[in-house]
C-alpha positions as CSV (number, residue, x, y, z in Angstrom):
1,X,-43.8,-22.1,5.0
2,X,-40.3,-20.3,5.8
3,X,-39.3,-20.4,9.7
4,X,-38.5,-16.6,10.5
5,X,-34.9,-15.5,10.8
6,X,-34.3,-13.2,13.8
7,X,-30.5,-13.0,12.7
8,X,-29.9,-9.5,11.9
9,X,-29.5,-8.8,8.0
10,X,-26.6,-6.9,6.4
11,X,-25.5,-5.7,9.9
12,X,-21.3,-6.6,8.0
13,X,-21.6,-4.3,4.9
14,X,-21.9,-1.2,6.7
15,X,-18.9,-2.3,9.0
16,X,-16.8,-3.3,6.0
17,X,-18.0,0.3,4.1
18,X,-16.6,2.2,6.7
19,X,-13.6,0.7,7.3
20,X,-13.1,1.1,3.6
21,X,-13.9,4.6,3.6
22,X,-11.3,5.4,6.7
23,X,-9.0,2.9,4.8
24,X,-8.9,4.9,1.9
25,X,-9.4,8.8,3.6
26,X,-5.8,8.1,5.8
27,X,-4.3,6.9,2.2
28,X,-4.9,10.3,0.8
29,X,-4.2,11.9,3.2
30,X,-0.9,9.1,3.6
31,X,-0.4,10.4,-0.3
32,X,-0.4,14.3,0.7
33,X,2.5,13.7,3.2
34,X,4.5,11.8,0.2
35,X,3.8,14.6,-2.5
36,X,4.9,17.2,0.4
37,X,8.4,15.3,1.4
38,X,9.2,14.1,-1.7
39,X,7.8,17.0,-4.2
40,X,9.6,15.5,-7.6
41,X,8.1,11.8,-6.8
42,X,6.3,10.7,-10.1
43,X,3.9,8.6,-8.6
44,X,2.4,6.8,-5.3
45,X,-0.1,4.4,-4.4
46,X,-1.2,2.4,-1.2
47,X,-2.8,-0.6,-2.1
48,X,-5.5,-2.7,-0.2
49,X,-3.3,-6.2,-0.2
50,X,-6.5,-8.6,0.1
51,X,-8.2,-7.2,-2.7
52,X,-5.2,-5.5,-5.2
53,X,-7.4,-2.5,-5.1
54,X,-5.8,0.8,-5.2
55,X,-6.9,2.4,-1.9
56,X,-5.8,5.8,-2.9
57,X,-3.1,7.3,-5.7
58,X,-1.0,9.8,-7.1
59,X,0.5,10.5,-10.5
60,X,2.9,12.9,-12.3
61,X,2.2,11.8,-15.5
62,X,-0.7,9.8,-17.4
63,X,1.4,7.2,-18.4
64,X,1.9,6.1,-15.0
65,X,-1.3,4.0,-14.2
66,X,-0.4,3.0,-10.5
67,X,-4.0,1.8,-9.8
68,X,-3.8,-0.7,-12.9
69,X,-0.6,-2.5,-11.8
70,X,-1.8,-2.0,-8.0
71,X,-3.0,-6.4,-8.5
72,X,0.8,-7.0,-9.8
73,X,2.6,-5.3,-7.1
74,X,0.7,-7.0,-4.3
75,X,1.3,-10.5,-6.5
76,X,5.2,-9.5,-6.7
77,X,5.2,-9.3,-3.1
78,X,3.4,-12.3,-2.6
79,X,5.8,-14.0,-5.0
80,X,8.8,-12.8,-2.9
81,X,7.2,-13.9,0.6
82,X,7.5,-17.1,-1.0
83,X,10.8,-17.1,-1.9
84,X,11.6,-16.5,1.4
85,X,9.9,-19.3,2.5
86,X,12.0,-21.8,-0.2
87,X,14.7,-20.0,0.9
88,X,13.8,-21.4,4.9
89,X,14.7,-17.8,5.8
90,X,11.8,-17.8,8.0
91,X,13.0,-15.5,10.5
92,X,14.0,-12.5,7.7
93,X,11.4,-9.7,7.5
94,X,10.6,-8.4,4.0
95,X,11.3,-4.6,4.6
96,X,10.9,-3.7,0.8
97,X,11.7,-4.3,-2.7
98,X,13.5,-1.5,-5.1
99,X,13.2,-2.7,-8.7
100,X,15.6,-0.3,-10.7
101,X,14.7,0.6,-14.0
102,X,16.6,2.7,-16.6
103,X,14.9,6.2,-15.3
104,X,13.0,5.0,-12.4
105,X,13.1,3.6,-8.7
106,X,10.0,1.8,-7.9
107,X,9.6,0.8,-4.1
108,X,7.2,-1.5,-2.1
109,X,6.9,-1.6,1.4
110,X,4.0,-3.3,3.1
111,X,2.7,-2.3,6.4
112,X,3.4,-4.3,9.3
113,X,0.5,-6.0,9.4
114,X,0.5,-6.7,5.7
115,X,-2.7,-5.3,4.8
116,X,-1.5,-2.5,2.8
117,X,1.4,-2.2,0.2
118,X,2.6,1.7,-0.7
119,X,3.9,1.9,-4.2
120,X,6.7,4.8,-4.7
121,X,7.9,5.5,-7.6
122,X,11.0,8.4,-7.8
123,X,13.3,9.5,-10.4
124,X,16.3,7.5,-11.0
125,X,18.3,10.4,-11.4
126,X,17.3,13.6,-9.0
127,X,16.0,10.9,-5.6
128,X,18.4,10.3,-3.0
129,X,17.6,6.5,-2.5
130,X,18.1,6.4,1.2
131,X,16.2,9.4,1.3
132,X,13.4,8.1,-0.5
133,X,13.3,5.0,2.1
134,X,13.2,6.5,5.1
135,X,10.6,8.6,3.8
136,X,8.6,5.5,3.1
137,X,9.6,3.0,6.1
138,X,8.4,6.3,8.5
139,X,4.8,7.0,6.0
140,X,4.5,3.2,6.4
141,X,4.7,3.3,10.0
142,X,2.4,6.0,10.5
143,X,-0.3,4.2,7.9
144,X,-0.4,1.5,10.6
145,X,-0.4,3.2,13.3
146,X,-3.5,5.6,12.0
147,X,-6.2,6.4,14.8
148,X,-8.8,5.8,12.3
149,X,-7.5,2.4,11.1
150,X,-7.4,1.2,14.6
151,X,-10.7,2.7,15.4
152,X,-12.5,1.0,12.2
């Protein structure tokens, strides 16, 4: 015969659930704000960095799948964190990474903590870059800073 357990049973999945659901309710509502500053954006995502989930997203157009590249993005940023590390620059901050493309401005910028990554991508050719990353280092700021993330 089995000696009882007293230790409380799945007392961590409902924990984990809710933090997930606040996680992702402050993304949208972090993807409202983008849509509303930057109203010609063609896509955004904020991405849960531990898993490569996409937490919460935004698209212009079909052919942008932000959720399906959400695992690459994180694993770019990875990648970068440890060039920075061959690089002994291990007092520089990664602030973000613009990859230009022929039409497109894709930007990633990870909270402070590093838990979550926001994807923005713009129009090469009607987004004032500087523009575009202020609006992102401030959204990012306020992701972090998030009464419900700090409450969860």
């Amino acid at each position: 015969m089995k000696p009882k357990s007293y230790r409380k049973k799945g007392t961590r999945q409902p924990a984990l659930h809710k933090r997930r659901q606040a996680l992702t309710r402050q993304a949208t509502e972090l993807i409202d704000q983008f849509r509303a500053e930057l109203p010609l954006l063609l896509g955004v995502t904020v991405i849960d960095v531990a898993s490569g989930s996409s937490l919460a997203a935004h698209s212009a157009s079909a052919a942008l799948d932000l959720p399906a590249a959400a695992r690459f993005q994180v694993g770019l940023v990875q990648r970068k964190h440890e060039a920075l590390a061959a690089l002994r620059l291990p007092d520089q901050q990664l602030e973000d990474v613009l990859i230009t493309l022929s039409s497109q401005l894709h930007l990633l910028r990870l909270t402070r903590t590093g838990e979550q990554l926001i994807a923005l991508v713009v129009d090469a050719q009607t987004t004032n870059l500087a523009l575009a990353r202020d609006i992102l280092r401030t959204l990012a700021e306020q992701l972090e800073t998030a009464p419900a993330l700090r409450a969860a």
